[in-house]
Kinemage of the C-alpha trace (Angstrom):
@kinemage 1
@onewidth
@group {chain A} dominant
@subgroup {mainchain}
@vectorlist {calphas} color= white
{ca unk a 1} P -78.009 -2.701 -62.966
{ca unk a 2} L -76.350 -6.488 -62.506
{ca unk a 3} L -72.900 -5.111 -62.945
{ca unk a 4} L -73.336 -2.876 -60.136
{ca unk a 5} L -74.704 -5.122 -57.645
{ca unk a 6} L -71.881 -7.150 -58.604
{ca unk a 7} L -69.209 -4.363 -58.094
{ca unk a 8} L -70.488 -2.097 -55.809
{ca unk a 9} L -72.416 -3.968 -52.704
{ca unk a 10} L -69.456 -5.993 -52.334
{ca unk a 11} L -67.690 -3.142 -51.174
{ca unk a 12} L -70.063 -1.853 -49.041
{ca unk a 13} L -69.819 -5.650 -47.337
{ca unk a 14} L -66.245 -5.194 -46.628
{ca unk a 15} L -67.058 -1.856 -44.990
{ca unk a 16} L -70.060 -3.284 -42.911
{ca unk a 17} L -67.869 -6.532 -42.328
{ca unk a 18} L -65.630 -4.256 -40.419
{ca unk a 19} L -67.770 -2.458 -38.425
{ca unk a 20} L -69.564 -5.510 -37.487
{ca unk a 21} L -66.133 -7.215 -36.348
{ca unk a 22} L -65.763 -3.996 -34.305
{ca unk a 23} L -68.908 -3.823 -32.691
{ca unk a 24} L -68.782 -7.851 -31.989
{ca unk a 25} L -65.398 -6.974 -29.870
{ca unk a 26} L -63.372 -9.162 -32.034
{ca unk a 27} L -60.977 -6.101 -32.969
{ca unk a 28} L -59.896 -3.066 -30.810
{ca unk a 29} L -59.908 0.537 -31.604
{ca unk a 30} L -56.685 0.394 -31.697
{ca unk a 31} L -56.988 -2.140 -34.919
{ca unk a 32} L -58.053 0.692 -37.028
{ca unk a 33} L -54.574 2.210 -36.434
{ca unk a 34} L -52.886 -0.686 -37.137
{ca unk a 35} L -54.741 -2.034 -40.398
{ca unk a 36} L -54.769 1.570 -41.514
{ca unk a 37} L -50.817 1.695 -41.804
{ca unk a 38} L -50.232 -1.482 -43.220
{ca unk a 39} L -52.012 -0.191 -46.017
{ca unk a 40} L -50.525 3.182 -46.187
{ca unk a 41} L -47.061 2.212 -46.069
{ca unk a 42} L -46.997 -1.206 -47.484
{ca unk a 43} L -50.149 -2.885 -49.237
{ca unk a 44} L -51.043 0.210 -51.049
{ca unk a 45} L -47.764 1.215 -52.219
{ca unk a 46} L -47.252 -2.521 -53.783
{ca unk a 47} L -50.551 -1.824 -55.563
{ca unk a 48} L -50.148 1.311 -56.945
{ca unk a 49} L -46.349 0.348 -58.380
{ca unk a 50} L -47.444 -2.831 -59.503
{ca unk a 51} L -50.524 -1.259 -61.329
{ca unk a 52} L -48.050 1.055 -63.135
{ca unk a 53} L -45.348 -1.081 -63.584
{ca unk a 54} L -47.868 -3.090 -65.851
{ca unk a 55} L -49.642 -0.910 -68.007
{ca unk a 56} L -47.863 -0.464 -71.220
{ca unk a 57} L -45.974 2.586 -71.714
{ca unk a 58} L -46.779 2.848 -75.426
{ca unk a 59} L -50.334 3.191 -74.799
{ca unk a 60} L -50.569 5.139 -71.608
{ca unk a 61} L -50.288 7.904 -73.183
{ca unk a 62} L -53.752 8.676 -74.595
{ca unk a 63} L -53.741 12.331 -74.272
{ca unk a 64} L -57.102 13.058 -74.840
{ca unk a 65} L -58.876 10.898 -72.460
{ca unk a 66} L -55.957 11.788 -69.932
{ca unk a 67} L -56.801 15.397 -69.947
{ca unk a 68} L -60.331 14.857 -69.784
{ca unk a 69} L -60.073 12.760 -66.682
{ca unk a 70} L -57.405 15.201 -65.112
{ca unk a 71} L -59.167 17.755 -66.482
{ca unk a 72} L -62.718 16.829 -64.634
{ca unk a 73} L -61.072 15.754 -61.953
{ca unk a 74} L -58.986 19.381 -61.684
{ca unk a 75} L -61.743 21.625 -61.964
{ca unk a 76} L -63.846 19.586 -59.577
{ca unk a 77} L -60.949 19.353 -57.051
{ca unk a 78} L -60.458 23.416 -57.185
{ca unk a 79} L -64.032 24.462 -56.754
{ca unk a 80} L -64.532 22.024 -54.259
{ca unk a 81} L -61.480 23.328 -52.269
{ca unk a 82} L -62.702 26.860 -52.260
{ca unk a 83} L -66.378 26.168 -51.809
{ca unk a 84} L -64.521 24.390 -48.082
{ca unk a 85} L -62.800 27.090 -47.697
{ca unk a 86} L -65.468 29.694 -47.966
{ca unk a 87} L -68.611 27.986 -47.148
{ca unk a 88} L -67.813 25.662 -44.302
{ca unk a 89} L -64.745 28.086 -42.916
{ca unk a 90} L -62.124 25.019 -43.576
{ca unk a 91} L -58.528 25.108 -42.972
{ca unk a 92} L -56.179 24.516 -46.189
{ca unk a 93} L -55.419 20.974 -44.568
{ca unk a 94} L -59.634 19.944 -44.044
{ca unk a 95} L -60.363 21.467 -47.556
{ca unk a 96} L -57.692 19.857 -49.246
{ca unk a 97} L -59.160 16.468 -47.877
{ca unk a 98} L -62.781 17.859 -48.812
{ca unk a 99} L -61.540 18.378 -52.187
{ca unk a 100} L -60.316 14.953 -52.660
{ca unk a 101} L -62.997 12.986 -51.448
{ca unk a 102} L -64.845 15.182 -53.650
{ca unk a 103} L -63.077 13.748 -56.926
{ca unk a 104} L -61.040 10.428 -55.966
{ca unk a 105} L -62.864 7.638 -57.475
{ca unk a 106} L -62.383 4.507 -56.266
{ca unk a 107} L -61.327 3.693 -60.106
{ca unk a 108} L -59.090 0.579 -58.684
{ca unk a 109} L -61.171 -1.487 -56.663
{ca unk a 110} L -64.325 -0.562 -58.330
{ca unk a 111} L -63.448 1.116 -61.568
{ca unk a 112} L -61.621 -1.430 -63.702
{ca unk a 113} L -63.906 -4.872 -62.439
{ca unk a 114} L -67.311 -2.497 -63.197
{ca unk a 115} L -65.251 -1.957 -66.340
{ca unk a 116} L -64.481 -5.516 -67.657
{ca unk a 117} L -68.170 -7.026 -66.470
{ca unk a 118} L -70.749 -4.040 -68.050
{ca unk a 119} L -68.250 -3.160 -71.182
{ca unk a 120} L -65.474 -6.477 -71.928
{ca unk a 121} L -61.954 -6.957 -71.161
{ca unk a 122} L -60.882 -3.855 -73.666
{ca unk a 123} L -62.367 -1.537 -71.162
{ca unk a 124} L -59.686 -2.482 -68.515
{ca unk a 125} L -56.928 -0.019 -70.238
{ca unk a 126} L -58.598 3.479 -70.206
{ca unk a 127} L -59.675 2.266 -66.038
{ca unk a 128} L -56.107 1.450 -65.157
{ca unk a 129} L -55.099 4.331 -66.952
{ca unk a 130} L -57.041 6.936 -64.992
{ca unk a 131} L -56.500 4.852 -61.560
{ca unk a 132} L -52.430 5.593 -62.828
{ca unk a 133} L -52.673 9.027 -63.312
{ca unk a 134} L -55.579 9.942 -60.779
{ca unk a 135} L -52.802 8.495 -58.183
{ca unk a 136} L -49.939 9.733 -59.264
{ca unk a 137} L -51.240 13.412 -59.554
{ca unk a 138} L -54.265 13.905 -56.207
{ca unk a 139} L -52.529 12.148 -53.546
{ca unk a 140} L -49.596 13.929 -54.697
{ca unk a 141} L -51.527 17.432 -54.865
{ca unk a 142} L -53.326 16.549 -51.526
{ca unk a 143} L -50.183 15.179 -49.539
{ca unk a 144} L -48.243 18.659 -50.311
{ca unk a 145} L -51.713 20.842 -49.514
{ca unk a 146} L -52.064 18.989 -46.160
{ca unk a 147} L -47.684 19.390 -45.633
{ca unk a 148} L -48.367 23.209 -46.595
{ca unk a 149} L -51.462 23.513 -43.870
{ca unk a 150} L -50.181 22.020 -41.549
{ca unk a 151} L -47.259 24.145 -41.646
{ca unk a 152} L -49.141 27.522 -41.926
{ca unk a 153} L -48.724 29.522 -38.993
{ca unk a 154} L -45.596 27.992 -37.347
{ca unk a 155} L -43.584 31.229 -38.813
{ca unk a 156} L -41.535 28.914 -41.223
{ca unk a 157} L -40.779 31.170 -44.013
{ca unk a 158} L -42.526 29.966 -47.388
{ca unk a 159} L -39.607 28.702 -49.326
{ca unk a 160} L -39.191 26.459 -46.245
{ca unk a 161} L -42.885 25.563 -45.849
{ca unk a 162} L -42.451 24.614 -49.993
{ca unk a 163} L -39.406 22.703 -49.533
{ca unk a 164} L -40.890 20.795 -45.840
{ca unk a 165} L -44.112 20.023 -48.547
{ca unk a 166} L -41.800 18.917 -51.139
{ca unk a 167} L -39.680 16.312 -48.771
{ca unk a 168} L -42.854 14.917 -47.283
{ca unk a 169} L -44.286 14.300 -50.463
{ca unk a 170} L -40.806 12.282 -51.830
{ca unk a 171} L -40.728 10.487 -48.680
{ca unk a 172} L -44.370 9.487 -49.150
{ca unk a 173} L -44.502 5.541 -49.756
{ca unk a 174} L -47.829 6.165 -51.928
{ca unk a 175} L -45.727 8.360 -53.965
{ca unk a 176} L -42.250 6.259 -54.099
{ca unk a 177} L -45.227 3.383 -54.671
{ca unk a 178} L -45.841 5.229 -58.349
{ca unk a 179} L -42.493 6.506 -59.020
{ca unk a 180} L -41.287 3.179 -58.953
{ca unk a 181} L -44.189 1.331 -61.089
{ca unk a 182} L -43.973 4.704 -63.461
{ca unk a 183} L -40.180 4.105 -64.126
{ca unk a 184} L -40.321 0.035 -64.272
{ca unk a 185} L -42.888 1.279 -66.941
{ca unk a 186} L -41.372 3.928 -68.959
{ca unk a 187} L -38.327 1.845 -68.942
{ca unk a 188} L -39.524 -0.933 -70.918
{ca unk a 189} L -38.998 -3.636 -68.221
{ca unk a 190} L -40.791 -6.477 -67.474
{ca unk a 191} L -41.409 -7.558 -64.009
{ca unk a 192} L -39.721 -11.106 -62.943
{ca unk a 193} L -42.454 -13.786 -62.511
{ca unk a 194} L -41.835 -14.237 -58.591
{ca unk a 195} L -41.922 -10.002 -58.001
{ca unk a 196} L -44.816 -10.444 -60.153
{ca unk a 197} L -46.322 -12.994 -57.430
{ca unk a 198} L -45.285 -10.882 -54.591
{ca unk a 199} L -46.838 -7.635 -55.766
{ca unk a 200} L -50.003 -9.387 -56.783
{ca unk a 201} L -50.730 -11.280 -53.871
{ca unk a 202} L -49.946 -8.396 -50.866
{ca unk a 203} L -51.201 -5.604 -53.240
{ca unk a 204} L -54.762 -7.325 -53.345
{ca unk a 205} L -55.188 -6.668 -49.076
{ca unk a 206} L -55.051 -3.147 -50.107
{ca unk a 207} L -58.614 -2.363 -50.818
{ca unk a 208} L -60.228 -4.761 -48.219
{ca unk a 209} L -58.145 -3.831 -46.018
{ca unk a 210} L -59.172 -0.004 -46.693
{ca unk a 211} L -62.443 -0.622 -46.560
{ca unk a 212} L -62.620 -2.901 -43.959
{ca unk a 213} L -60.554 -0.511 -41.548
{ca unk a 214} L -63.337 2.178 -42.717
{ca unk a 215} L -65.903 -0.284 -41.005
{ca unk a 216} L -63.923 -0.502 -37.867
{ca unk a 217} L -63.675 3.377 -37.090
{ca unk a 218} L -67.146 3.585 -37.598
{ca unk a 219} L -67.810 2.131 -34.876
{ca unk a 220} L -69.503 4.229 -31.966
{ca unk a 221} L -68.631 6.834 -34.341
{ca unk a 222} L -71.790 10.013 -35.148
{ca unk a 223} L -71.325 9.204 -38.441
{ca unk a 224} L -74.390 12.546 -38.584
{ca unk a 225} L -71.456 14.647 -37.774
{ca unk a 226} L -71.009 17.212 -40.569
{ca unk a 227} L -73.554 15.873 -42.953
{ca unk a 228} L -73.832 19.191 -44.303
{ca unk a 229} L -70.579 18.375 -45.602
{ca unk a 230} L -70.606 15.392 -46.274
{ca unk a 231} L -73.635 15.558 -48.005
{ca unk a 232} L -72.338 18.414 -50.257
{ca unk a 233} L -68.967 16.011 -50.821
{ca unk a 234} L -71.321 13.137 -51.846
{ca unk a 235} L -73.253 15.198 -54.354
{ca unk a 236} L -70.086 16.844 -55.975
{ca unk a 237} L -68.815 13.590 -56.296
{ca unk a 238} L -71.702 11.556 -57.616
{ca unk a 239} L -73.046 14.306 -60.125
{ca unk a 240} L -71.166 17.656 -60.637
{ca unk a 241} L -67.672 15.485 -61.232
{ca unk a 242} L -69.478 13.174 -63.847
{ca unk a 243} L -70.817 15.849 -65.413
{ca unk a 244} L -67.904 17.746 -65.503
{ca unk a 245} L -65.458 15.463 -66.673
{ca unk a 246} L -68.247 14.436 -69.669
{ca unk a 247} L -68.040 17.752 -71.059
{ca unk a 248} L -63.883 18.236 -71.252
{ca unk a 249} L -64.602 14.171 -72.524
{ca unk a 250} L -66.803 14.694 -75.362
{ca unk a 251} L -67.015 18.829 -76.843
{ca unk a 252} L -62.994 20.155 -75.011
{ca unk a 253} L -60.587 17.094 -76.324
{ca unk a 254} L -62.987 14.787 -77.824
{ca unk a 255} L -62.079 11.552 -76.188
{ca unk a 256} L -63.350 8.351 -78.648
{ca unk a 257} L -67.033 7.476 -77.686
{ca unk a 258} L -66.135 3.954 -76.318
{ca unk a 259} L -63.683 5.579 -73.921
{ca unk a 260} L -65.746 8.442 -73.221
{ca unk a 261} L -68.536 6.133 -71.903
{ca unk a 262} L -65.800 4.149 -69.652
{ca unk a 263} L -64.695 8.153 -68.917
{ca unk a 264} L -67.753 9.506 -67.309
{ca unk a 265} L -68.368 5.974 -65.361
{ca unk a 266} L -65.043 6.051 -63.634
{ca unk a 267} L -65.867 10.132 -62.666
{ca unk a 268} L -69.259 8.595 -61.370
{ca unk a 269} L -67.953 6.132 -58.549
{ca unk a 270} L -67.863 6.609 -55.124
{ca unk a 271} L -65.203 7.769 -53.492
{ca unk a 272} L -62.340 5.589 -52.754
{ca unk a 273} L -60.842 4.421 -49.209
{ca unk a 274} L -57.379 5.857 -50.168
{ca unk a 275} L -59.120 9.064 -48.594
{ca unk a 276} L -59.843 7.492 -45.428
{ca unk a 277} L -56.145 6.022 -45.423
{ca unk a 278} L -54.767 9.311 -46.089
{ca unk a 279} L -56.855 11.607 -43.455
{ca unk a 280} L -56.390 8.764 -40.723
{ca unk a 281} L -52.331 8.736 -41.018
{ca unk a 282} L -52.324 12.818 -40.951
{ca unk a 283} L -55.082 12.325 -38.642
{ca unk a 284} L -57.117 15.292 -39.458
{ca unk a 285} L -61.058 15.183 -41.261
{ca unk a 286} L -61.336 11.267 -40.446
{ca unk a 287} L -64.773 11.443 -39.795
{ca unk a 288} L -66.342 13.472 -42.788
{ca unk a 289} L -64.042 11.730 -45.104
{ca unk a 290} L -65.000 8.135 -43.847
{ca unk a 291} L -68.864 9.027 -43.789
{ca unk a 292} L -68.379 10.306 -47.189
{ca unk a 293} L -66.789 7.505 -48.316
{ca unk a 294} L -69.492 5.138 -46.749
{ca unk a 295} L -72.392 7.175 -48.194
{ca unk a 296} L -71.355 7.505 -51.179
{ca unk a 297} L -71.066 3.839 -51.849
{ca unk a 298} L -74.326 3.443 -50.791
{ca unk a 299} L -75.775 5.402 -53.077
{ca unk a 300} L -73.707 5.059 -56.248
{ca unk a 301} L -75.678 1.595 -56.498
{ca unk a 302} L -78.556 4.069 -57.423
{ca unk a 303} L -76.542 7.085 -59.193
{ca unk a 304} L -74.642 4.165 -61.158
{ca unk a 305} L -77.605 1.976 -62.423
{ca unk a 306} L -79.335 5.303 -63.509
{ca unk a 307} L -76.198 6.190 -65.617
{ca unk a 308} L -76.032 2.159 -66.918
{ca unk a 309} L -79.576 2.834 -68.163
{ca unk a 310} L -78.709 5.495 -70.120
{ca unk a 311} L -79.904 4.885 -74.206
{ca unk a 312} L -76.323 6.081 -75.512
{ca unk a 313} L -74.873 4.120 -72.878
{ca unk a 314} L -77.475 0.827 -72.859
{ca unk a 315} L -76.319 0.777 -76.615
{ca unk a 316} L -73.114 -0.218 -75.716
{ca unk a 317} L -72.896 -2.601 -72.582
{ca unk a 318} L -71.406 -6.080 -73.033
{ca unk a 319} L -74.001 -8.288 -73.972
């Protein structure tokens, strides 16, 4: 349970830092706006390039645990859509955003520190791994959804509304963020000492910034609004995507047990403020995704220590 405390009620500090720096008066509501794009189109983008650019291409490539994660995270992310669609009468841009809260993990900020304290420094790879790939592939898959929502209806024939989806997600600076860190990667190069600096230094304000611009906009916010939905995001999140992704892990592509256990943990976290940061710059399902987000924090210090106290799990924690 120590690791968690460790990992997890720090983050919820940032969050409550912000709204208490809202509610004090010492910030605007129009500092939500303003922190919010920072991240979006510079600290976040530095982050995720700089995570890439530094995981080594020869063993990024673990297939099995890659699919697994993917995997759990694909299923989750399709019934998830649908059930938004069909249950709580969604558009395609809301239920996209349902979906992702639903299955992003906030495997960066939370993920690969939980990793290193409960399991030792080995554990790092197969985190950074999924926070690579679990970028690179559901902002990317979200980003074109919302493009392709927000386009339905406006007449625009569907090769356009494809290509209009396809610009915005190129022009994204999350996505030109991994592209870049993918081909510094793949291309064998290592990054200059002072880049190096940079990236490590401005990338870090991502996730307090995130999380502390969550705080903010909860201010004088109903944050009861929708907790039918938010409450079903939570639990898909928490349980059904653990379980999930545990199943393609250990009887569909049999990931090794040691990365299996990092596996499910990383499917078990809370969602990550990239969701908020996404749904406030298209400004659409802001405040389900940022209740979400909150909640699920909250109660991932349970939902987490119950997994951590798991015998085949117990067995292997760092001593």
């Amino acid at each position: 349970m120590e690791p968690v405390l460790n990992v997890v009620l720090p983050v919820f500090a940032i969050i409550l830092s912000g709204y208490l720096a809202g509610r004090a008066g010492v910030m605007g509501p129009s500092s939500t706006d303003a922190l919010n794009r920072f991240v979006y189109y510079v600290a976040l983008p530095v982050l995720l390039g700089h995570s890439m650019a530094r995981v080594d291409a020869a063993t990024i490539f673990d297939w099995p645990f890659i699919l697994a994660y993917l995997g759990g995270n694909g299923v989750t992310f399709a019934g998830a859509y649908f059930l938004s669609r069909l249950a709580f009468k969604n558009d395609m841009s809301q239920s996209s955003l349902f979906a992702m809260v639903s299955v992003f993990a906030n495997t960066g900020y939370m993920g690969i520190p939980l990793a290193i304290v409960a399991f030792g420094p080995d554990a790092a790879l197969p985190a950074a791994i999924a926070t690579v790939f679990q970028t690179l592939v559901f902002i990317t898959v979200t980003e074109v959804l919302i493009a392709a929502g927000k386009s339905k209806g406006t007449g625009q024939a569907l090769a356009k509304v494809f290509v209009d989806s396809l610009w915005g997600l190129i022009k994204s600076p999350l996505f030109i963020g991994c592209a870049i860190g993918m081909a510094w990667s793949l291309g064998g190069l290592t990054l200059p000492v002072p880049v190096d600096t940079y990236a490590t230094v401005l990338g870090a304000a991502a996730g307090p910034g995130a999380l502390f611009a969550l705080g903010l906009f909860l201010v004088g916010k109903p944050i009861s609004e929708g907790m039918g939905e938010v409450s079903v995001m939570v639990v898909i999140k928490l349980l059904i995507h653990p379980v999930v992704t545990w199943v393609l892990g250990a009887y569909v592509f049999d990931v090794r047990l040691d990365w299996l256990v990092v596996l499910v943990m990383l499917a078990a976290l809370p969602t990550g403020a990239s969701c908020f940061v996404l749904a406030q710059q298209q400004n659409i399902y802001i405040r389900r995704t940022s209740a979400a987000t909150l909640f699920s924090t909250l109660i991932a210090v349970v939902t987490i220590g119950a997994f951590f106290a798991l015998p085949q799990v117990a067995d292997i924690l760092q001593p």
